[in-house]
Phi, psi and omega in degrees: 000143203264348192280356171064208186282345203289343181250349200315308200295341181287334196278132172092029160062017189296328160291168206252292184222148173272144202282184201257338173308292181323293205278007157292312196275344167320290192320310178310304194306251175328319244242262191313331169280317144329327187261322197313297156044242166306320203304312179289345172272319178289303183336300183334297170077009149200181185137169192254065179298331180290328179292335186285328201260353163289345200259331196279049125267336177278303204261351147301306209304301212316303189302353156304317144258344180266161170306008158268134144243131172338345170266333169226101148209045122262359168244156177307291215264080179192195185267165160230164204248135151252089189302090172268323154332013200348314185307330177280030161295329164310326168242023128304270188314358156310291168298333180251014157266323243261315159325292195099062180243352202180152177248170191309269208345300190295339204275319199266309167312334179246021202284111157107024180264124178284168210094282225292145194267014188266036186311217160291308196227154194295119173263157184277009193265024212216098176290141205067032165262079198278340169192128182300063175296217215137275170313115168331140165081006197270349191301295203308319178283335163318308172269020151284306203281325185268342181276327181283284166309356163274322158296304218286332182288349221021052210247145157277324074108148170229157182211110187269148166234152157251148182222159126313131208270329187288345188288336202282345183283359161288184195258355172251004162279333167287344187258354174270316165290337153290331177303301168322288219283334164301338182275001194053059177281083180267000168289356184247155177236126192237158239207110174236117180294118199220069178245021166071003197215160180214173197323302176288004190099218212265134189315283142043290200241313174294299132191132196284156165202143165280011084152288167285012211253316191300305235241333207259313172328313183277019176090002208258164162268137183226105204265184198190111157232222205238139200256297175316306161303108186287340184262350143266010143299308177297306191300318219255340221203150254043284200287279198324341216258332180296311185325165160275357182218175166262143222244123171239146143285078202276075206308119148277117177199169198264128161294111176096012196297143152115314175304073216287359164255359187277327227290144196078339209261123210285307202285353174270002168310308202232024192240140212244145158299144148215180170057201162352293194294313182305336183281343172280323184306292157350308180272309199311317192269027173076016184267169177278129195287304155005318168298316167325308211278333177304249167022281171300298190335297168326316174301352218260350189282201167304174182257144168272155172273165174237211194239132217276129154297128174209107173334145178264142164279124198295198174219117174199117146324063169345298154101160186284130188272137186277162188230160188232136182237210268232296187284010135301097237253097177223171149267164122339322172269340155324283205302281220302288197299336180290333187274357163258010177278344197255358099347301167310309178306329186291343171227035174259146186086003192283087181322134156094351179306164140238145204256171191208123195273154176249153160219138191235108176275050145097000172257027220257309169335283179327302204255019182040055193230013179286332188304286191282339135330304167314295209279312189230068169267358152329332187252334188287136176235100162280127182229021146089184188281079185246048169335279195326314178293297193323313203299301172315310199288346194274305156280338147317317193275028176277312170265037169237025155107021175238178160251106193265120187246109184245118167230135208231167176294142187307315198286331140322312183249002166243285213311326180280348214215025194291294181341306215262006193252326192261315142350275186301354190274302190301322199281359188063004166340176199219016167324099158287101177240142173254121185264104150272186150094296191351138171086206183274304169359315170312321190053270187283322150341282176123173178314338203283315183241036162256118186280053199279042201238334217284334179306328207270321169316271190329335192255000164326310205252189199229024169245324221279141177267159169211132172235135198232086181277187209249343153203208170291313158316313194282339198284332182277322174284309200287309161335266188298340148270327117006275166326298216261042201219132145269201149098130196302143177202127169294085155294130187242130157235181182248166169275334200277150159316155146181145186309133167262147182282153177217187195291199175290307176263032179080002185291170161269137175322299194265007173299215205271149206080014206255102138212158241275114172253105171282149203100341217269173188232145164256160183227131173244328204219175161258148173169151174239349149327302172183171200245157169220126187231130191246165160239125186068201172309312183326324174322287147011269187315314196274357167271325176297297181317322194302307206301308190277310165305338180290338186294343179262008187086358184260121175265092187243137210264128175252111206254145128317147165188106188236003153212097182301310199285351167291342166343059190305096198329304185308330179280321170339283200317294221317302164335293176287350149047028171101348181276161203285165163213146180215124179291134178233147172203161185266049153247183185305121194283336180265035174228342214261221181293299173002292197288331190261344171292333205242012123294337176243018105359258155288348164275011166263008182082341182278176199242096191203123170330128136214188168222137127297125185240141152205186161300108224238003180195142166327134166289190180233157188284126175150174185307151202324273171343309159294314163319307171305318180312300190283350156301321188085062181250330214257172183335292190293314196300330211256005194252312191256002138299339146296299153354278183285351150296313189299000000 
């Protein structure tokens, strides 16, 4: 840091005022992340320079004041800074050499080069980087999310966001802003570059908004400075740091400042200096134009590292799984809330526990988080029909030290809510989301919320786990492994009761002695005829069909597969060993289980009979059963797909 002790007395708001020395050496400071900038964007040959050089004054001040250092931003207990304008990463990543979180050279030589952990838009592989965004509108729930785990944490913690002034009409930044105000999250201060002009031209013109009228609506306090000025930057961040609520800022400033062709002009948003004009720019911000050429020399060198992100494994008392036998009337989604309130209880309030919050779109009877409302409501957040904000805030606060459990209807948390899902994906999150309702299962509800997508959403990306059990019992072991796992993972239920299965002498399958290995294929039934491998509750039906064919003389082996994308070819094979096979799933058959068998299959070069039955159209509105049916899902269809292999 070039600024030495001279600013110390500023972080944690410890100063009165910034002295005129302090906003000098500021200035200098904001002077030099202005020319790295251009540098790094012409080097590049893209990039957002004019928005970098409107916000580094606003992202010195923070680091200035906030609780972060290149010595702790890698700890739970401090502030974080959120960059939602994620494209004004050049000047973030300015601003975190000029810190000493990360060094100049590499940054400006290496910004968007692939490999380099400098990307286009901020990534967390980038120390001081608390959550990657790009999309628009996505920060502000980031810092909800981190706000949240910090109260449930008990941490004093602050949490600043910065946005782009063009961001604000979006709609998930309006449902992130009611979340705040309703929890009184006064710990966060959101920070708006307001500098009127975006990509198309003048914020304005484009689509107009009323900035403060919107953010005072939703309850926020809302201050108004000089963007430019650090000591009404200190003074304004101050007063907010005081508030009971939480509080925005609205920074007035020139897009493109300090650069004089930049400064106003709408094509330098997304456009790099070059020729002539980079050499003005360059002098104009006090730089060697000499340095360029240093510079490029350099991309041509090693590649830099970044920094590795790794779930943390929580510490929790799991607790004994409970079991439901033949007479026992339970769903899945039952099952899920009973083992997760009873988890919860066992370890809230417990010193060295990590505790773990639910979040609820308005659903809680449906989705069973009422269990756990009762038990913990201290940790339950209601956040009303918001998905999109929910889906963030779940993963953020999963890496600021918590368990986050957010469960919603399937067409809600993934299909409505895939972006933020995919977000949490990038970020190395920790997300628990419980999907309920999933498939035709939704029954009468109809096509509009039948979620027949989420194994194939889910198999887009390339972290996320997803597991779909087979009754209840399996539903209560995966619950609870789950908590205690890092790393983001779907649990999918259905809607409907259904029996759980068992052996031969009536025990339960999946009871005692039963545990649960993702990736793993389960054997429900033996046979040598041919195999039916089923997914989630459809398991029910291929046992039944088997049950009926052993009655014809057919022995057919019934198999689980209740995390597909976890699947292991080699097990595959072994099971199915060459027998005719036919797949059942309540999801899209060319997408589901159906596809990923009969992909490692055929990439094993073998030969193997098969049919797929799955969902081949929007269902129909009517009972679970009748809907399997008109499907070719049931019980007999799964008979005669065998059948018809033999």
């Amino acid at each position: 840091m070039i600024a030495g002790n001279e600013l110390e007395n500023l972080r944690n708001f410890g100063a009165g005022e910034v002295t005129g020395k302090q906003a000098d050496i500021l200035g200098s400071i904001a002077r030099s992340c202005r020319l790295d900038a251009v540098l790094m964007t012409a080097i590049a040959g893209s990039g957002h320079p004019a928005g970098s050089l409107s916000s580094a004054d606003i992202y010195n001040i923070l680091f200035a004041v906030a609780d972060v250092t290149p010595s702790n931003c890698c700890d739970q207990d401090r502030d974080r800074i959120v960059v939602s304008h994620g494209h004004t990463s050049p000047g973030v990543y300015a601003a975190l050499a000029e810190w000493g979180f990360i060094k100049r050279d590499e940054v400006c030589a290496n910004f968007r080069r692939a490999g380099s952990p400098f990307q286009g838009h901020v990534e967390r592989d980038v120390p001081g980087v608390d959550w990657g965004t790009g999309n628009l509108g996505q920060g502000l729930a980031a810092g909800v999310g981190f706000a949240l785990a910090d109260r449930v944490c008990g941490r004093d913690s602050r949490v600043f966001v910065v946005m782009g002034d063009g961001e604000q009409p979006k709609g998930q930044l309006a449902e992130a802003r009611r979340i705040a105000s309703k929890e009184r999250l006064s710990s966060i201060t959101a920070l708006i570059d307001r500098n009127h002009i975006q990509i198309c031209g003048r914020t304005e013109d484009i689509m107009p908004a009323d900035i403060e009228a919107i953010w005072a609506a939703d309850g926020w306090g809302v201050l108004n400075c000089d963007g430019h000025d650090f000591a009404d930057l200190y003074r304004t961040l101050k007063k907010a740091a005081s508030s009971p609520i939480p509080t925005v800022i609205i920074c007035r400033t020139i897009m493109g400042k300090g650069v004089s062709f930049m400064e106003g002009v709408p094509d330098y948003h997304g456009k790099a200096a070059s020729g002539d004009l980079l050499v003005q720019a360059i002098a104009e911000l006090g730089g060697d134009v000499g340095d360029l050429a240093r510079l490029k020399e350099l991309r041509t060198g090693p590649l830099p590292e970044g920094r590795t992100n790794s779930p943390e494994r929580p510490v929790l008392d799991v607790g004994t799984p409970f079991v439901y036998g033949a007479s026992d009337k339970k769903d899945c989604r039952g099952a899920f809330g009973d083992a997760l309130a009873d988890v919860a209880s066992r370890n809230a309030g417990t010193p060295g526990r990590t505790p773990i919050i639910a979040l609820d779109c308005d659903l809680a009877p449906s989705v069973k988080l009422d269990g756990f409302a009762k038990k913990c409501p201290e940790f339950y957040f209601q956040t009303g029909i918001q998905e999109h904000a929910t889906a963030t805030v779940a993963g953020a606060a999963s890496i600021a030290g918590v368990v986050p459990v957010w469960a919603d209807f399937g067409v809600f948390g993934i299909d409505e809510a895939y972006n933020q899902q995919r977000l949490n994906d990038i970020n190395r999150a920790s997300a628990k989301v419980v999907l309920t309702h999933v498939g035709l299962d939704v029954g009468e509800d109809g096509m509009t919320h039948q979620c027949i997508d989420y194994v194939a959403l889910f198999r887009n990306m390339f972290g996320w786990k997803v597991v779909v059990p087979a009754d209840p019992n399996q539903t209560d072991r995966v619950t609870r492994w789950m908590l205690g796992e890092p790393g983001n993972i779907c649990l999918a239920v259905g809607r409907s009761v259904i029996p759980a299965i068992l052996k031969g002498d009536g025990a339960p399958i999946f009871g005692d002695g039963y545990c649960f290995r993702y990736g793993g294929i389960d054997v429900l039934r033996s046979g040598k005829d041919a195999a039916i491998m089923a997914m989630g509750q459809i398991a029910g039906r291929a046992l039944a069909a088997a049950e009926s064919l052993a009655k014809k003389g057919i022995n057919v082996r019934v198999l689980h597969s209740s995390s597909p994308l976890g699947m292991k070819p080699d097990e595959l094979l072994d099971l199915v060993s060459g027998r005719p096979l036919v797949t059942c799933e309540d999801h899209n058959v060319n997408t589901g289980l159906g596809a990923i068998a009969s992909m490692h299959i055929a990439r094993s070069g073998l030969s193997v009979r098969m049919k797929n039955l799955g969902v081949t159209r929007y269902g129909d509105s009517g009972a679970a059963s009748d809907v399997y049916a008109r499907m070719g899902l049931s019980q007999h269809d799964i008979e005669a797909a065998v059948e018809s292999l033999l």
